[in-house]
Each structure stands twice: as structure tokens, then as C-alpha cells.
C-alpha positions as CSV (number, residue, x, y, z in Angstrom):
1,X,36.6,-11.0,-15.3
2,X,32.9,-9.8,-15.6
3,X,31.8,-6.7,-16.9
4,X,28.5,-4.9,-16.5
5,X,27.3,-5.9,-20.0
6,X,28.1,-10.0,-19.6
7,X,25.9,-12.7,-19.7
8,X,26.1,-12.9,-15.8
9,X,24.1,-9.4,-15.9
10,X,21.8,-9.8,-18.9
11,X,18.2,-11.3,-19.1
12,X,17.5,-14.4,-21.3
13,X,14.7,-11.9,-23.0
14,X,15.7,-8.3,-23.3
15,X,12.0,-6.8,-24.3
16,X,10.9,-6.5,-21.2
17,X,7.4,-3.8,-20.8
18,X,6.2,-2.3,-18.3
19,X,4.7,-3.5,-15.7
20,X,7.8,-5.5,-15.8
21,X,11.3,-5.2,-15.8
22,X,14.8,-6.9,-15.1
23,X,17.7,-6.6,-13.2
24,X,20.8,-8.3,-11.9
25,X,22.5,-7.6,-9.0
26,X,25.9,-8.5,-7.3
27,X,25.8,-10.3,-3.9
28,X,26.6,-6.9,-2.4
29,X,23.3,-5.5,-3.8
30,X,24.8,-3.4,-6.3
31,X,22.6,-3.1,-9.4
32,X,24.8,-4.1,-12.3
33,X,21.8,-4.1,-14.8
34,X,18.4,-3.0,-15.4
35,X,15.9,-3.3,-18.1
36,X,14.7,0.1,-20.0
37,X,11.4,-0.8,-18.7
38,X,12.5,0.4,-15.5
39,X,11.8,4.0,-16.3
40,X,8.2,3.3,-17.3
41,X,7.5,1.1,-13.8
42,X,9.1,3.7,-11.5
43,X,10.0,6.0,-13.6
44,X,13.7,6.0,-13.0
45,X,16.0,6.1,-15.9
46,X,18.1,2.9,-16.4
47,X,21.5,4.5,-15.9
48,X,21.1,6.3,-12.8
49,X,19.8,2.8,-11.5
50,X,22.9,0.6,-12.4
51,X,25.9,1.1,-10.4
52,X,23.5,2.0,-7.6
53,X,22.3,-0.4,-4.3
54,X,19.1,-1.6,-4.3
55,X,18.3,-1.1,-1.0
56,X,18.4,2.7,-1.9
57,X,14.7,2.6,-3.2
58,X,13.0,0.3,-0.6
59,X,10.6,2.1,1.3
60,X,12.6,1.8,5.2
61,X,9.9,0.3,7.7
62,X,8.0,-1.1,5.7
63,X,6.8,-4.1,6.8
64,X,6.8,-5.6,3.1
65,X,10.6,-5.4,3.8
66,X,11.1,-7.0,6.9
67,X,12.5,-10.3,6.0
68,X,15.2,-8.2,3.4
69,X,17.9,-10.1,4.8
70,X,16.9,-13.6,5.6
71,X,16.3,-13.4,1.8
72,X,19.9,-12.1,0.8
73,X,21.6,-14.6,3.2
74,X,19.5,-17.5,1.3
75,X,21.7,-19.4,-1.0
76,X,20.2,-20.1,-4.4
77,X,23.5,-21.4,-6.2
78,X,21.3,-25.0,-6.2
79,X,18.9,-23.7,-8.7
80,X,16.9,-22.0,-5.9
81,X,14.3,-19.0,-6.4
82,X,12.7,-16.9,-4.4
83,X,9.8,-14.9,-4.9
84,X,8.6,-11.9,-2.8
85,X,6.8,-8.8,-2.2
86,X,8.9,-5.8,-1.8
87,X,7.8,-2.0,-1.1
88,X,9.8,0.6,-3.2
89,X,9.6,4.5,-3.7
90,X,9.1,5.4,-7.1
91,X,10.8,8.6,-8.4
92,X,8.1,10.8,-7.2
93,X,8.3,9.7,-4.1
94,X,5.1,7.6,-3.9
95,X,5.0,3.9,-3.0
96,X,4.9,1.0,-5.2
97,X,4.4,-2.6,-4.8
98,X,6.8,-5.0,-6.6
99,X,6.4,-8.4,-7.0
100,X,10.0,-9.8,-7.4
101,X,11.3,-13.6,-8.7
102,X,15.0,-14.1,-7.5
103,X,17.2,-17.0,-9.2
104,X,20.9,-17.2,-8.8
105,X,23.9,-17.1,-11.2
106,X,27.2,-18.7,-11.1
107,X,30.3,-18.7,-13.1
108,X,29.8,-22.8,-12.4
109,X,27.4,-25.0,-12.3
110,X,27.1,-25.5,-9.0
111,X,29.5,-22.8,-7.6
112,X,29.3,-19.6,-6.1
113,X,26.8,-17.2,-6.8
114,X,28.4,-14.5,-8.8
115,X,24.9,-12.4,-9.8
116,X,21.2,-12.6,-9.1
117,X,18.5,-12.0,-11.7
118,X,15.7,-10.3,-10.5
119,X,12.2,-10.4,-12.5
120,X,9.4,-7.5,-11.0
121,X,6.3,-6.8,-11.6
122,X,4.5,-3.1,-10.4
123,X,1.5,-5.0,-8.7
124,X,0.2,-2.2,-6.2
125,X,-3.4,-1.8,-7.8
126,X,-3.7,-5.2,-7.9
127,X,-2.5,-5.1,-3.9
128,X,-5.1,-2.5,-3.6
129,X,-8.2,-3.4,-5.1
130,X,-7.7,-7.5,-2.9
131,X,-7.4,-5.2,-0.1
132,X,-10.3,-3.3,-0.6
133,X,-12.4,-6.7,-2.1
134,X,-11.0,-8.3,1.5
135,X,-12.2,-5.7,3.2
136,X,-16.0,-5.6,1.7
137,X,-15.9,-9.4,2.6
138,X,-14.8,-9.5,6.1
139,X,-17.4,-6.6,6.5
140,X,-20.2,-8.8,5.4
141,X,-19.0,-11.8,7.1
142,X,-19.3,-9.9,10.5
143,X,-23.2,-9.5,9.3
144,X,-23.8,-13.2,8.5
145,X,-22.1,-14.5,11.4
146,X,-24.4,-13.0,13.2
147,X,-26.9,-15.6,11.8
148,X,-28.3,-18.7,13.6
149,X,-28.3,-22.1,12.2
150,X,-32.1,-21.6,11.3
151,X,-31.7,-18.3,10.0
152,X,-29.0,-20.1,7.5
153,X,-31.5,-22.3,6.4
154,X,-33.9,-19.5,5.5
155,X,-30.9,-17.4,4.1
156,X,-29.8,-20.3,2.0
157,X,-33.4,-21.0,0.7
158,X,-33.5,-17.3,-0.4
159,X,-31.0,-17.1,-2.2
160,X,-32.3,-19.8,-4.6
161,X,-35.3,-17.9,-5.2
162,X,-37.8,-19.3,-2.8
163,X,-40.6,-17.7,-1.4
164,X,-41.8,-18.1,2.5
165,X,-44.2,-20.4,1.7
166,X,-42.4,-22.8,-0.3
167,X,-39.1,-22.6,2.9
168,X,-42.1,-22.9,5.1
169,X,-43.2,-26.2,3.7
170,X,-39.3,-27.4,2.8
171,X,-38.6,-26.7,6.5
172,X,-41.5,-27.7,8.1
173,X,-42.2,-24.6,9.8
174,X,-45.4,-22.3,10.1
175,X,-44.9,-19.1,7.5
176,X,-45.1,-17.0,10.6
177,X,-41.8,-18.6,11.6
178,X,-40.5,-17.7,8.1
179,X,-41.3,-14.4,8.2
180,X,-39.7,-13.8,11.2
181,X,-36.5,-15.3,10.7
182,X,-36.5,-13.3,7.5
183,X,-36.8,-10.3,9.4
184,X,-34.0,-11.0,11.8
185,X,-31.7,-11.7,8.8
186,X,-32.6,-8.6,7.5
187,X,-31.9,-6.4,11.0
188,X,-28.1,-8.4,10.9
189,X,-27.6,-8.0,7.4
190,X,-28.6,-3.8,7.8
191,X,-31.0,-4.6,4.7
192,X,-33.9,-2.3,4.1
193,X,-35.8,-4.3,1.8
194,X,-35.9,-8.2,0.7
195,X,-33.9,-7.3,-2.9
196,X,-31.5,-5.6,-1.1
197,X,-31.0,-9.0,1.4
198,X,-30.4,-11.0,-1.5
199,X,-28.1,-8.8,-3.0
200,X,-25.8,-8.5,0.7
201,X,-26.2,-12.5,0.6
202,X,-24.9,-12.6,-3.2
203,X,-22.1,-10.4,-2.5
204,X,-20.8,-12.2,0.2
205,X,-21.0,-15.7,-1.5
206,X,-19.0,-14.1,-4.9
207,X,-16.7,-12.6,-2.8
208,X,-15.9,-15.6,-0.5
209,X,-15.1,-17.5,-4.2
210,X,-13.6,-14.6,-5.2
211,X,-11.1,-14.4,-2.5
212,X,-10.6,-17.8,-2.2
213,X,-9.6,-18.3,-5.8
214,X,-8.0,-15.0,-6.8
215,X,-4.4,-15.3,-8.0
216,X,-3.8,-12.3,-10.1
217,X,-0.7,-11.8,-11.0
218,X,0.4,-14.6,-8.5
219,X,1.9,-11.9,-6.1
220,X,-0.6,-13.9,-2.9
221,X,2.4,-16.8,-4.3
222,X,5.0,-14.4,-2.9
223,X,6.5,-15.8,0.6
224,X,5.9,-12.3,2.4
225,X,2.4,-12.2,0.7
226,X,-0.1,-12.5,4.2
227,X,1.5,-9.5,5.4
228,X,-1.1,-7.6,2.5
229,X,-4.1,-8.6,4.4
230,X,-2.5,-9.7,8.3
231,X,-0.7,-7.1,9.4
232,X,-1.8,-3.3,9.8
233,X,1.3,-1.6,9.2
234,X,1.5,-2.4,5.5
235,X,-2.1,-0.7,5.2
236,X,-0.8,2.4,6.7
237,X,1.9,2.2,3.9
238,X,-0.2,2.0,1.5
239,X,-1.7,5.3,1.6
């Protein structure tokens, strides 16, 4: 018969720190165990947590939450995971961000699952500072698309440093032309001066790399994650 303290309910490391903690749950969703960390993530104390359901702190409507119980009715008793984002209400009410890893337990190998262990991670200023970098870049990208093949050649050649008349020569165009496709790039761009072309042009390129590369935390891993940045209603929640 299991207990709240057995091995079905406790992690394989027990010094979890914030921004992380553990718990297991029964297939009902009854908290049977949660890490001391708890209190420092979401500031809930550990005992008031156990014996409790977790679908008591998810944030209701969220859209973060949607796919709640397509994820409960997935069997992991094969050595499955799952890993998604969830949205929660700390203690004071506000809402957090929790990137949550999901493996199953059994009495057997092989049989029923008995317990899941749950592994989060508080990663809502991460969440918020992609949304705001994803934001920045689809603002510029609006500007650049705005650019004509030609006007990309010049734009590219800037950014390396070149001045009209060496673009001029490269492209085999008159400086006139130059000057003038420089000055359309600047009226897309909203760009004052020359500097401040170069600088819109160098943002955009870092944050295109940026974007593409960024795994922080690995919460964009999360099979819920392209709600962050697709879907509005999660950026309503978010305030």
C-alpha cells in the first residue's frame, strides 16, 4: 500500500531550488508531494499544496491550459514524458509561467501508472522578455519588407561598411542611383540619419539570429510552446 512519503512520491534528487521544484501526483491529480522549493517559486507552503488537486492553481482560460486533458489521458507507463507550458496563480494572485517535464511511475515495469513526477521550472520572464524581443523583430521586419530587391542590395552593402561610391561601382549603378535608394530605405526604415539606418538594419539581423536560435530554458521545447508567440489570448494573460 503506498503512502505519501514512498518512493512512488519522492524525487530521485530532493534539493531542488528555486526556480525549480518537484512534485508527484496521483492519476486523479491529487498532489501527493512537493518539493520545499515550492514556497520560494509560488510562494505556497509545501503542506498546504500536498493533499490538494493541481488543477486548483491553474489559471482557468488560459489558453496555456487548453490541452490539460489530452495531456492527463496520455499514457506514459512506456517510459513516456511529456513536457509543457502551463499557466498558474501564484499565492498573490499573480500569474506565472511554468515549464513542466511529466514522466510516469508504476509499481511494475511496464504496468499501470500509479504516480506522475512532475519537474517545473518558473519561466515567465523568460516568456516575457521572447515576447517582447519577438515583438521588436516583427516590428522591424514590417520596415524591411517594405524594401525592393535593389534597395537590399544597397542595405546589404551598408551594413558592411560601404560607402555610395564604392556600392555604386560594386553594383554598377550611377551614385545618384545610390543615393536615392539609400534615401528610400531610410523613409521605410523611419531612420533620421545614416547611423541610425545601420543601427535599425543591425538590430533586425541580431534579432532574426537571436530568435531563431534562442532556447533558454528550453520552455520553446514545450509541446504547447507556439501558443507564447501565435495566439493572442495568452498575451492578454500575461498582463
Amino acid at each position: 500500500m503506498l503512502t505519501q512519503h514512498t518512493a512512488y512520491d519522492l524525487p530521485r534528487a530532493a534539493d531542488f531550488v528555486a526556480p525549480y521544484f518537484f512534485y508527484a501526483t496521483r492519476t486523479s491529480g491529487e498532489v501527493t508531494y512537493v518539493s520545499p522549493s515550492v514556497r520560494s517559486v509560488l510562494g505556497y507552503g509545501p503542506d498546504s499544496v500536498t493533499g490538494s488537486n493541481y488543477r486548483t492553481y491553474l489559471v482557468e482560460g488560459d489558453p496555456l491550459n487548453e490541452d490539460i486533458h489530452e495531456c492527463e489521458q496520455t499514457d506514459l507507463s512506456g517510459g513516456g514524458s511529456l513536457h509543457a507550458l502551463r499557466s498558474v496563480r501564484n499565492i498573490y494572485g499573480e500569474r506565472r509561467i511554468l515549464s513542466i517535464n511529466t514522466v510516469a511511475v508504476s509499481e511494475t515495469p511496464g504496468g499501470p501508472e500509479v504516480r506522475r513526477h512532475h519537474i517545473a521550472r518558473d519561466v515567465t520572464d523568460s516568456v516575457k522578455v521572447h515576447r517582447e524581443l519577438m515583438s521588436r523583430l516583427q516590428s522591424l521586419e514590417v520596415e524591411t519588407r517594405k524594401l525592393t530587391l535593389q534597395e537590399r542590395d544597397v542595405a546589404e552593402r551598408l551594413l558592411q561598411g560601404m560607402m555610395n561610391r564604392d556600392i555604386a561601382r560594386e553594383l554598377k549603378v550611377s551614385d545618384r542611383t545610390i543615393e536615392r535608394r539609400r534615401a528610400s530605405i531610410m523613409k521605410h526604415l523611419n531612420a533620421a540619419t545614416t547611423p541610425q539606418l545601420v543601427s535599425k538594419l543591425v538590430e533586425h539581423d541580431l534579432l532574426a539570429t537571436l530568435m531563431e536560435n534562442n532556447s533558454e530554458g528550453n520552455w520553446q521545447s514545450a509541446k504547447n510552446s507556439a501558443a507564447i508567440a501565435g495566439r493572442r489570448g495568452v498575451q492578454e494573460h500575461m498582463h
